[in-house]
N, C-alpha and C positions, 0 to 999 in steps of 0.2 A: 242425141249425140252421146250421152250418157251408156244406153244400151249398146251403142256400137264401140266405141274404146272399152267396154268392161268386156262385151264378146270377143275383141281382139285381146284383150289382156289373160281371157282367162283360157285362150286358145292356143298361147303361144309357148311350145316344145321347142328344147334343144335337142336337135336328134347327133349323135354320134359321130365325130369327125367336124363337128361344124364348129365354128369359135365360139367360147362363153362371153367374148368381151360384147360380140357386137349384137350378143341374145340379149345380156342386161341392159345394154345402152337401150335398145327396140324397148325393151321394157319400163323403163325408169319413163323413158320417154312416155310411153304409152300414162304411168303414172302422175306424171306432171302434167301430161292435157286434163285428165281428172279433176284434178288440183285446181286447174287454171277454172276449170266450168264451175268450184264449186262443192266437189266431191273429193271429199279427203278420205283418203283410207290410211288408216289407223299405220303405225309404224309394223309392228309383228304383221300386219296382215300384208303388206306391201311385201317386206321379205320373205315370209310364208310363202307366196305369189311364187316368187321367184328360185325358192329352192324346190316347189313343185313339179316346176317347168322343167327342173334338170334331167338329163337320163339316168340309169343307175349308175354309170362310169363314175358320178360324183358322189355315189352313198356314201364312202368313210368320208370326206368334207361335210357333209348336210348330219349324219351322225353326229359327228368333232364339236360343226358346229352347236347344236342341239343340249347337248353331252354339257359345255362350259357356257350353256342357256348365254350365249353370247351377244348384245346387245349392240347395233353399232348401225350406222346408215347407211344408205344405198349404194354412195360412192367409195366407202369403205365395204362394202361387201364385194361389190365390183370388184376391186381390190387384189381382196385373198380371195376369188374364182378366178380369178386370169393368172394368180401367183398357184396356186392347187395347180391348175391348167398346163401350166409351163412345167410343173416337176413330177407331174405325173407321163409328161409327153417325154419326157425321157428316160425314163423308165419302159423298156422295151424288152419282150421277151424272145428268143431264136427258134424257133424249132425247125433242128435240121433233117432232112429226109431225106436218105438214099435208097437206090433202087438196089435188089438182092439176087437181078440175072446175073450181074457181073459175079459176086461172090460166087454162088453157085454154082456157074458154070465152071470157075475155079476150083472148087469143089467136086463136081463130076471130072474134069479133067486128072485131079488128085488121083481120086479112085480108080478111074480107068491106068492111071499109070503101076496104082499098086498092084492091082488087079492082074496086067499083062508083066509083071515084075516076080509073083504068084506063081503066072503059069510057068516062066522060062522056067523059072527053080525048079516048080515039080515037074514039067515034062521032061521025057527019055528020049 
C-alpha cells in the first residue's frame, strides 16, 4: 500500500492550463492516506513534493517561496497557489497580427498612380 500511494505521489504533474487547487488537494490527499498507514513524511519534504510537481509557469512563486525559506502547512500552501494562480491568470499578454497584402497592395496602387502621373507630365 505504501509503494503504491508513494508511486502516485511522486508521479503527480501539474501540466499547464489545469488547476493548482485540485493538483494539491490529489496531493495532500494522497499525503494523508500515508499518514493514516503509518508513514509520515517529514513537513519540508511534503511541500518540497509539491512544489516539484508544479510546471515552470510557477517558478517566480516556488522561487519567492524558497527566497523567505517560508515555512507554513499544506492547507496554507494550498492557499497562496490558488491566490499565485488567480493573479497570474490575469495577467494576459495580446499579440496582435495583421496581414501586409492589404497594405501593400495599397502601396503598389500608390506607385502605379505616381508612376502614370510621371508619364502624363513627361509625355508630348
Amino acid at each position: 500500500m505504501e509503494y503504491e500511494i508513494l508511486r502516485d505521489l511522486f508521479k503527480c504533474k501539474l501540466h499547464d492550463g489545469s488547476k493548482v487547487s485540485e493538483h494539491v488537494l490529489k496531493m495532500i490527499g494522497l499525503i494523508e492516506r500515508l499518514a493514516s498507514i503509518g508513514t509520515v513524511l517529514p513537513a519540508n519534504v511534503s511541500t518540497n513534493l509539491i512544489l516539484q510537481s508544479l510546471p515552470s509557469s510557477f517558478e517566480n512563486f516556488i522561487v519567492n517561496f524558497n527566497m523567505n525559506n517560508t515555512k507554513v502547512g499544506l492547507p496554507e500552501l494550498h492557499n497562496r497557489l490558488k491566490t499565485y494562480e488567480s493573479s497570474t491568470a490575469k495577467v494576459k499578454y495580446v499579440l496582435m497580427v495583421s496581414s501586409s497584402a492589404k497594405s501593400s497592395k495599397w502601396k503598389n496602387k500608390q506607385q502605379q498612380k505616381k508612376k502614370a502621373s510621371k508619364d502624363a507630365t513627361w509625355s508630348y
